[in-house]
C-alpha positions, 0 to 999 in steps of 0.5 A: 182798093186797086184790086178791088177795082180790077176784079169789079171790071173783070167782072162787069166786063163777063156779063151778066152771067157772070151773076149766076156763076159767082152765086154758083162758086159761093154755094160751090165754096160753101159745101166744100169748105162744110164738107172738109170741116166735117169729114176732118172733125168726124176722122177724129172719132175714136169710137173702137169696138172696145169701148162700143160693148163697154157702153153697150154693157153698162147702158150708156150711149157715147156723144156723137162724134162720127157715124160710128157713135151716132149709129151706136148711140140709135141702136142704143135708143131703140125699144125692144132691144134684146139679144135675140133681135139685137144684130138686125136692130145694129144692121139698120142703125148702120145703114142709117148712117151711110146717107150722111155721109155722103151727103153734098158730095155728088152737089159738089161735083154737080155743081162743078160740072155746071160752071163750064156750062154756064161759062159757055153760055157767056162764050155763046152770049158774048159771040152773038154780041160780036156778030152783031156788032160786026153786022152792024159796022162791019170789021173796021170797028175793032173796039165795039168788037171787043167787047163781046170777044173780052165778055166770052173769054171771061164767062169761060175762063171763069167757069174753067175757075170755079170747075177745076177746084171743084173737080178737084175736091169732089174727088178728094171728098169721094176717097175720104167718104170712102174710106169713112164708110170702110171704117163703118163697116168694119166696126160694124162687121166687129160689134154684129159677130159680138152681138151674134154671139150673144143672141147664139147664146140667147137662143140656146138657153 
């Protein structure tokens, strides 16, 4: 209860733009925390090229794991497949697939960014409260001066809190997407020159 009690008072004394920066680290906190889950589920994907042209050749499409399955299981479902049009019908099933998966990592570091803002603009606030104060009654009055340099220094250190892991994990997030995306690729460069060779094949017959 008694820390309970010290975060409330640190926070009542940042203001009122202490509101927006705690809705901006939950959503900030929200996207990462959802955005970790699914790129530790989706590395777990063992969809290798092997298994792609079994599921290929008996019809069945594999669950959804990971961009890879997902973009076989759209390539499997689309109409019109035949070996001759087959390696644009999997380019575009590919491409499909890069949206999701960097989707909320530039929300991520936007939102990181903003923070320090924010956290400025109470610095800002809380300066503006200080000369008031100090137009008011001078410098003798150290305590009613107080107030408005505890509030900048608050608003600050708090944007600097929620921005610096943020950061942080917007970058860790990009070098994992990465190297997601690599995978793809390379998996789907491996099943085009196998689906390539079928449709040579088609088109000599």
């Amino acid at each position: 209860m008694h820390l309970l009690d010290t975060a409330w008072q640190f926070f009542l004394a940042g203001g009122p733009v202490m509101w927006p920066l705690l809705v901006l680290s939950l959503w900030l906190w929200a996207l990462m925390l959802y955005k970790f889950l699914w790129v530790a589920r989706v590395r777990r994907e063992g969809l290798e090229l092997d298994d792609a042209v079994e599921d290929l050749l008996r019809g069945h499409a594999p669950p959804v794991a990971g961009p890879k399955s997902a973009a076989l299981a759209h390539f499997m479902s689309l109409p019109g497949r035949e070996p001759r049009v087959d390696t644009r019908l999997w380019e575009a099933s590919v491409r499909r697939q890069e949206p999701g998966l960097w989707r909320h990592v530039e929300s991520i570091l936007v939102l990181a960014s903003v923070a320090p803002l924010l956290g400025l603009l109470g610095t800002v606030s809380g300066m503006i409260e200080t000369f008031a104060v100090i137009g008011q009654y001078g410098t003798g009055n150290a305590q009613a001066m107080a107030g408005g340099i505890r509030e900048a220094l608050v608003t600050t250190e708090t944007g600097l809190l929620i921005a610096i892991p943020g950061i942080f994990a917007g970058w860790v997030l990009k070098r994992q997407v990465r190297k997601l995306q690599q995978g793809l690729l390379s998996f789907s460069g491996a099943l085009h020159n196998w689906l390539k060779s079928r449709e040579e094949a088609a088109w000599s017959i």
